[in-house]
C-alpha positions in Angstrom: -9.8 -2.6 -25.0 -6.7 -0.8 -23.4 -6.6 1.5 -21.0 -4.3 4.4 -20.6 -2.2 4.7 -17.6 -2.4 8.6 -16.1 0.1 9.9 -13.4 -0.5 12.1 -10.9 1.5 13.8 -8.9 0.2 15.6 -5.8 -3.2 13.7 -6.3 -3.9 13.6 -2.4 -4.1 17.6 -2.8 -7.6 19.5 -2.9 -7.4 19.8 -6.4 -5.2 16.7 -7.9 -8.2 14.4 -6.0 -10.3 16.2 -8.5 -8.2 15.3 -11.4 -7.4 12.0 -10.4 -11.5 11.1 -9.7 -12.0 12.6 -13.4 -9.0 10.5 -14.7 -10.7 7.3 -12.9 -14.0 8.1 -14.1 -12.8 8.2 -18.0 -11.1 4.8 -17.9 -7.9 5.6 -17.0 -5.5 3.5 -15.0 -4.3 6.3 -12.2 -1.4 5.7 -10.5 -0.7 8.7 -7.3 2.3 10.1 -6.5 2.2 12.2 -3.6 3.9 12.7 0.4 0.9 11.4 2.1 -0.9 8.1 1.3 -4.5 8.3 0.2 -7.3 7.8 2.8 -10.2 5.8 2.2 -13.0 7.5 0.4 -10.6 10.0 -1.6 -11.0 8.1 -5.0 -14.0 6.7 -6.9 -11.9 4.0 -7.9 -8.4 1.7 -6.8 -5.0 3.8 -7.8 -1.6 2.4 -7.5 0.6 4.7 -5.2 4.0 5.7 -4.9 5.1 8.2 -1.7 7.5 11.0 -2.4 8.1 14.6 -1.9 8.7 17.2 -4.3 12.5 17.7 -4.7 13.5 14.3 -4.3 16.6 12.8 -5.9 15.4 9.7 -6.9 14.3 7.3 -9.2 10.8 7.7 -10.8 10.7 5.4 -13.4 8.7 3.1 -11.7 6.0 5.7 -11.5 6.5 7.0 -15.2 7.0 3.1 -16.7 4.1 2.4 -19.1 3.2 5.4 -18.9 0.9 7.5 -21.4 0.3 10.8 -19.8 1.7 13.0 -16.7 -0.4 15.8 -15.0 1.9 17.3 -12.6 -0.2 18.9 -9.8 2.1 18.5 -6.9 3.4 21.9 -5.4 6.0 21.8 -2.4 4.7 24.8 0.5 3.3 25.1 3.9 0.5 23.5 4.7 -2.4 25.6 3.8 -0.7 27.9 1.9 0.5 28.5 -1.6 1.3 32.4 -1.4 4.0 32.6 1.5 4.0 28.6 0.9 8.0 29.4 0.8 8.1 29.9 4.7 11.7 31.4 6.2 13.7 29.6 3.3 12.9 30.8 0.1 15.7 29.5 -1.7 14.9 25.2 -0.7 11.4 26.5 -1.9 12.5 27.7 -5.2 14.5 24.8 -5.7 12.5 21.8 -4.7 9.3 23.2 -7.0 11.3 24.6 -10.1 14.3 22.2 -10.3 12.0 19.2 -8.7 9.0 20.1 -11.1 12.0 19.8 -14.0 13.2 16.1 -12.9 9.7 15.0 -12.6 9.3 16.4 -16.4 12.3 14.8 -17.5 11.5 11.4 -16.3 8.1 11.5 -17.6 10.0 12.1 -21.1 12.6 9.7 -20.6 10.3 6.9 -20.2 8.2 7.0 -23.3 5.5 9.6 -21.9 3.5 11.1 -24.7 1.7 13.7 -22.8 2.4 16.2 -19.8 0.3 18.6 -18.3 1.1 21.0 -15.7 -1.3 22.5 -13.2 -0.4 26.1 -13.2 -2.0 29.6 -11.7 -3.3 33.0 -12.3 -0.6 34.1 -10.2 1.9 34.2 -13.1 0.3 37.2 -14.7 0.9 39.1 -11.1 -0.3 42.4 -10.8 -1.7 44.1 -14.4 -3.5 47.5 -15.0 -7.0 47.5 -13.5 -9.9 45.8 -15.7 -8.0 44.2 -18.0 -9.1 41.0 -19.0 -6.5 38.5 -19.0 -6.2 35.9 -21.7 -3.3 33.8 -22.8 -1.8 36.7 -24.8 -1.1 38.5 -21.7 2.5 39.0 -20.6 3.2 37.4 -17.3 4.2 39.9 -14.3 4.7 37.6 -11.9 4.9 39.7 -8.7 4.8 36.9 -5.8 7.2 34.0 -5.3 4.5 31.6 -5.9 3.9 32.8 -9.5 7.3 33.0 -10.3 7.7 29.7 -9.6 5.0 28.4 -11.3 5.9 30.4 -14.3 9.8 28.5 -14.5 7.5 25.7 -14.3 5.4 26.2 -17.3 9.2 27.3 -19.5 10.7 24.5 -18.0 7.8 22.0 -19.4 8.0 24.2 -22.1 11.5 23.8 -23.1 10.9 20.1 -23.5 8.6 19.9 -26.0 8.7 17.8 -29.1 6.8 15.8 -31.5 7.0 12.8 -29.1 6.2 15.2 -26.0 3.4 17.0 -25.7 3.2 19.7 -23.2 0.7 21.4 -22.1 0.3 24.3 -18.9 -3.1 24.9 -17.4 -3.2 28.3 -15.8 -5.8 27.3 -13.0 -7.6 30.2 -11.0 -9.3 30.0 -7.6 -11.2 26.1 -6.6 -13.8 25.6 -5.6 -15.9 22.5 -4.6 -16.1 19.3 -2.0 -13.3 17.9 -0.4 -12.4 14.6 0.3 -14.6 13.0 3.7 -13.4 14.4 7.0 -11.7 17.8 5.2 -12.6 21.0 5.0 -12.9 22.7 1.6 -12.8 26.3 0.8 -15.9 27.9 1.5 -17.0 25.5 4.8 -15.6 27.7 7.0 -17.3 30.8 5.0 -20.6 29.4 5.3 -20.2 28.2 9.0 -18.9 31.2 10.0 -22.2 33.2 8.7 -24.3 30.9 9.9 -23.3 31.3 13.5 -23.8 35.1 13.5 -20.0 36.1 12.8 -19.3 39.3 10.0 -18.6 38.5 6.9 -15.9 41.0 5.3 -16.7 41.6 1.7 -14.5 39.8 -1.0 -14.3 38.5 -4.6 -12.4 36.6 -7.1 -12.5 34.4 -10.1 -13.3 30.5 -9.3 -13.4 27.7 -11.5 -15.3 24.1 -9.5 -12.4 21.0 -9.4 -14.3 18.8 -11.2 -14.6 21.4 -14.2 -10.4 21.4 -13.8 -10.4 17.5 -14.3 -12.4 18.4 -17.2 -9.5 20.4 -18.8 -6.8 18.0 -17.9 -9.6 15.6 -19.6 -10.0 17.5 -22.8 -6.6 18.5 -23.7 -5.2 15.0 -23.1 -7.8 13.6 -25.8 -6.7 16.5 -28.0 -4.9 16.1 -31.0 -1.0 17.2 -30.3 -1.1 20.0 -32.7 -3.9 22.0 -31.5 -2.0 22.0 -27.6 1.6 21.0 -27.2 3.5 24.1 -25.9 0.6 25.9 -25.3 -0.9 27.8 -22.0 -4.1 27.5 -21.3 -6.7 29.8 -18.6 -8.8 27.6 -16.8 -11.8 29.9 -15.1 -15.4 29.9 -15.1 -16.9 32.5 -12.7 -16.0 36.2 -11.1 -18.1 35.4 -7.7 -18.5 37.5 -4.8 -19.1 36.1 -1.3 -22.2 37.5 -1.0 -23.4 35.5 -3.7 -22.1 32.1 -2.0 -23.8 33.5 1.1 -27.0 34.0 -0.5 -27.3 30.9 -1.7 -26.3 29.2 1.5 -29.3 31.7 2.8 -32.0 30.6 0.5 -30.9 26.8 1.1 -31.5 27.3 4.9 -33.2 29.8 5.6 -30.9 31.5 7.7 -31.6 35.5 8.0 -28.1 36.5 8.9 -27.2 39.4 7.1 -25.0 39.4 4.0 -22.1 41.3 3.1 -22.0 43.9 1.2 -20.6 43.2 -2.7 -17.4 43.4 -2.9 -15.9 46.4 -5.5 -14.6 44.4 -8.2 -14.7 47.2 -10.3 -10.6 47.1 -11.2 -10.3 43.4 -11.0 -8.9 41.5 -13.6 -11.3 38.8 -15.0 -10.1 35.7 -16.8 -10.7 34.6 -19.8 -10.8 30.8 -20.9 -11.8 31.3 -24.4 -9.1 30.0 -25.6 -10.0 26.5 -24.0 -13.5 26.6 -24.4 -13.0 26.6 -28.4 -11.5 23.2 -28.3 -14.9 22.3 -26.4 -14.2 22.5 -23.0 -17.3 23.8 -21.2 -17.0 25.0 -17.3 -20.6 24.6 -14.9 -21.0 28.3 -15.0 -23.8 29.6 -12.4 -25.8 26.1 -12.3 -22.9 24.1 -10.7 -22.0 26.7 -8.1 -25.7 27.1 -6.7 -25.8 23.1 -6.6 -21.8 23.1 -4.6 -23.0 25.9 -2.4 -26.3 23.9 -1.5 -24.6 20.8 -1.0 -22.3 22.6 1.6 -24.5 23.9 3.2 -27.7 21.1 3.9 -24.6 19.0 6.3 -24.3 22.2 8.1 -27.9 22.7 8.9 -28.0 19.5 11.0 -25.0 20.5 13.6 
């Protein structure tokens, strides 16, 4: 039986160690490209590794060679940040992630890749009236750097498309769910903080858990071509407040803090993932957040 062989790049990252653990657990061959060698205990499973940054003039083919697919989930920013990620030079920002992300795109193609996916964000639909929903039928708005370089990204991919490429963008909101041993993930420091007494400010958004992303990479790489090349896809599953993560971080300790007040989501815009849920991708919905948020917060009970 043969195995395909998936690149990654940025799988070190919070999310690409999702994709790559999905990648690993479906029989693929994984091999990492990313600035910072993997630790031990990131993967389920032995990846080959190449180190580079984003931006790089140099040659990839011994990443891409062999090759069958390519899910591009590296992003070049300031650590812990992706909005303002461009720091005081917004121009090396713009040109390492939209003109890097290109090269990356290219290569894949050049070397016989069938198959490219590229991990994209809410962001690129920026700022739209109050309530709407947004679907893949929206028109972008990107209103933030970040977005507007994720949304050359997407054309970029785009533009290379053909019957022996298949492109694909994911348009990825808010993650959620463990990180890797001896990191923090999103909601740690939430749930930490509440625990110890501090005031919580009201706040919501739209989440989707990482291991429900790998499941998208997953599904439209088995996919037949037709049904996804040059297409956008949202990836979402929930609009949750923090007063629900708190709550059940409060039920799973039985902590009485107070919780925060809901947050007024009233004009938000929700996502929709219809589109991705018809070819049979299915997010964890309200069952897998109650089981993340529990998991959280049982190691926190014992410090």
């Amino acid at each position: 039986m043969t195995f395909p062989i998936s690149v990654v790049s940025g799988g070190t990252g919070y999310v690409g160690r999702f994709i790559v653990n999905g990648l690993i657990e479906a029989g693929h061959h994984v091999r990492v490209i990313g600035r910072n060698a993997p630790h031990r205990g990131d993967f389920v499973g032995p990846v080959a590794f190449m180190t580079a940054s984003l931006g790089e003039e140099i040659d990839w083919s011994p990443a891409f060679n062999g090759a069958s697919n390519f899910v591009h989930a590296a992003f070049d920013h300031l650590p812990g940040r992706f909005r303002g990620g461009e720091g005081d030079d917004p121009e090396a920002f713009k040109l390492r992630n939209i003109n890097g992300t290109e090269a990356l795109f290219k290569a894949a193609k050049s070397a016989g890749v069938a198959r490219a996916i590229f991990l994209s964000t809410r962001a690129v639909y920026g700022t739209q009236p109050p309530g709407n929903v947004l679907d893949e039928d929206t028109r972008p708005h990107a209103d933030t750097l970040y977005g507007e370089v994720k949304l050359a990204g997407e054309r970029r991919l785009q533009a290379l498309a053909e019957e022996s490429f298949c492109t694909i963008s994911l348009r990825v909101t808010g993650v959620y769910g463990p990180a890797a041993p001896g990191r923090d993930d999103k909601w740690t420091p939430l749930i930490r903080a509440w625990m110890s007494g501090a005031t919580i400010e009201p706040r919501a958004g739209t989440e989707v858990h990482g291991r429900d992303v790998a499941r998208a990479a997953e599904c439209v790489l088995q996919l037949p071509a037709p049904d996804v090349s040059g297409r956008v896809f949202n990836v979402s599953d929930l609009m949750v407040d923090r007063s629900d993560i708190l709550a059940i971080a409060q039920e799973a300790s039985g902590i009485a803090h107070p919780l925060p007040p809901a947050a007024d989501f009233s004009g938000f815009n929700p996502m929709s993932s219809a589109r991705l849920q018809a070819l049979g991708w299915q997010p964890g919905g309200a069952r897998l957040l109650n089981e993340t948020v529990r998991d959280l917060t049982t190691p926190l009970m014992t410090r």
